[in-house]
C-alpha angles and dihedrals in degrees: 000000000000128000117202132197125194140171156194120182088187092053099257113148087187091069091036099064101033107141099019097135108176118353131188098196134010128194110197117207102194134156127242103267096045097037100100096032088050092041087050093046095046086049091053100040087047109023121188088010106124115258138185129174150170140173122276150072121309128190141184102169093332124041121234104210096174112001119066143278131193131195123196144177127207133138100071098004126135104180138161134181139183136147139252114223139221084025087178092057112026122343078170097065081070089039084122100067086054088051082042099057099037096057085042090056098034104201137160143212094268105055100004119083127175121225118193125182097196124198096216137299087083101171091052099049086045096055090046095043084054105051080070102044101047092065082077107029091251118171123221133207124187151115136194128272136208148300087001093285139124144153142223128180100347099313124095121223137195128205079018148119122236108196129179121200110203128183122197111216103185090048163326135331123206125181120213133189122217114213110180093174136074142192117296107223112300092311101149128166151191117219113227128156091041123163108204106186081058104041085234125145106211092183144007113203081346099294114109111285091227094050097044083056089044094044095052101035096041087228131150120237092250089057100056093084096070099020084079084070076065113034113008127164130278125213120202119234114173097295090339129086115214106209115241111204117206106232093184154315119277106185104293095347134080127221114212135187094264138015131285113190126215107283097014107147109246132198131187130223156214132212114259133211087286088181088064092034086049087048089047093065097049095047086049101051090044084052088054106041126036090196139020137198104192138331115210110192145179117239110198103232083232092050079050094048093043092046090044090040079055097039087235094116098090085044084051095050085049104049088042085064100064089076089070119246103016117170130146142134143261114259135206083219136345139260133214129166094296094348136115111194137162131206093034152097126246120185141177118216122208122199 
């Protein structure tokens, strides 16, 4: 299999997708004016060809922040994809077109992954996405994109689920997790006071969740907001920590990116040396593969902000490239297998 990466930085699909010949998926990357102009043109251009799309930046050695990217696999792919609806009630209700796909594709663990653009209640459609997959060990990349829209097969959808199922005939897949931060010290927690609906922590340990950051970062209320680039949350779950990004301060409490329950065990953390971690993963997929034919990853927004903040993100992009063709896109939260994360990368490998 191929993998193809193509761009427009003024938002022309035309020179995005100039000299893709005969794909077998697209994922289309747009920006909200252009979204449903952009969604209607790739249909036409490639018709039948599965599709799926979101709002938000996408990247192989250059980022496009407003323009349009498109990814695309062709050459040894078998790929369908398809979306589950009304994602903030019941995903499950579509849960047959998932069943559907999967036995149409027939992958397995070892050269099928699965890559979802959500358009929010992550842990839900995760959780649902998975009771399928798991029947056959799949694996599943993904992240949400913007402004509660994505496409799939020349339609847009909103409070959905676009998901492509793509099965690598020449080879192998593998999916990989990026984690750049570490453990502060022996600060541990238990959640109380949570508000699920709302992603908000009311509590740690029964002192208010605001005062017990403040207290250990020495930082003002203003400043929580981008100290989380810095020291987010982490949630245990089993060995992994699932990164848990603050949004704001409401009063006492904290909203986060995704949701904390009431005695969920908390950590918090400290950025890591993100350069070696970055140079880890590399090492660790070239150890696993001799030859690759593409990685498609996930970038965090807040991964994004903290490496251009740095000006680390073009070194990224470039490390990221020896690995041969590297393109992806930046997410609103990541997904891996049945996890919902923030602030991390999440990739598929294709050998």
């Amino acid at each position: 299999m191929k993998q193809f990466f193509g761009m427009s930085q003024k938002g022309e699909l035309q020179e995005a997708v100039r000299g893709l010949g005969n794909p077998q998926l697209i994922m289309l990357f747009s920006n909200g004016d252009q979204f449903e102009a952009h969604v209607n043109e790739l249909e036409t251009r490639y018709p039948g060809v599965p599709s799926i799309g979101c709002i938000g930046m996408s990247y192989d050695t250059k980022v496009v922040e407003k323009g349009v990217g498109i990814v695309a696999f062709y050459d040894g792919v078998l790929a369908a994809a398809n979306v589950l609806e009304e994602v903030s009630v019941m995903p499950v209700k579509y849960i047959e077109r998932l069943e559907k796909d999967v036995k149409k594709v027939g992958g397995s663990k070892e050269d099928t992954i699965c890559i979802d653009l959500c358009a929010g209640n992550d842990a839900c459609v995760l959780t649902t996405i998975h009771s399928v997959l798991k029947q056959r060990n799949i694996s599943l990349v993904g992240g949400t994109g913007d402004a509660g829209k994505v496409s799939a097969n020349g339609r847009i959808y909103e409070d959905a689920v676009a998901y492509a199922l793509i099965k690598n005939q020449n080879g192998r897949v593998k999916a990989y997790k990026e984690n750049i931060y570490q453990q502060l010290e022996n600060h541990r927690f238990i959640a109380s006071r949570t508000d699920k609906a709302n992603y908000m922590i009311g509590a740690l340990n029964g002192q208010s969740a605001r005062q017990v950051y403040q207290d250990i970062l020495h930082v003002t209320e203003q400043d929580i907001t981008t100290q989380t680039f810095k020291n987010p949350f982490g949630k245990l779950n089993g060995e992994d920590v699932c990164i848990v990004s603050i949004k704001e301060v409401k009063g006492d409490a904290l909203t986060c990116f995704r949701q904390v329950n009431d005695s969920d065990v908390l950590v918090l953390l400290e950025l890591g040396d993100y350069r070696s971690v970055v140079k880890n993963t590399i090492r660790n997929i070239q150890q696993d593969f001799s030859r690759i034919s593409g990685v498609f990853s996930v970038n965090c927004l807040f991964r994004y902000l903290l490496f251009t903040q740095n000006q680390y993100m073009q070194e990224y992009l470039s490390d990221m490239s020896l690995l041969g063709s590297h393109a992806g896109f930046v997410g609103y939260g990541e997904h891996y297998n049945n996890r919902f994360v923030n602030q991390s990368m999440t990739c598929v490998v294709f050998e």
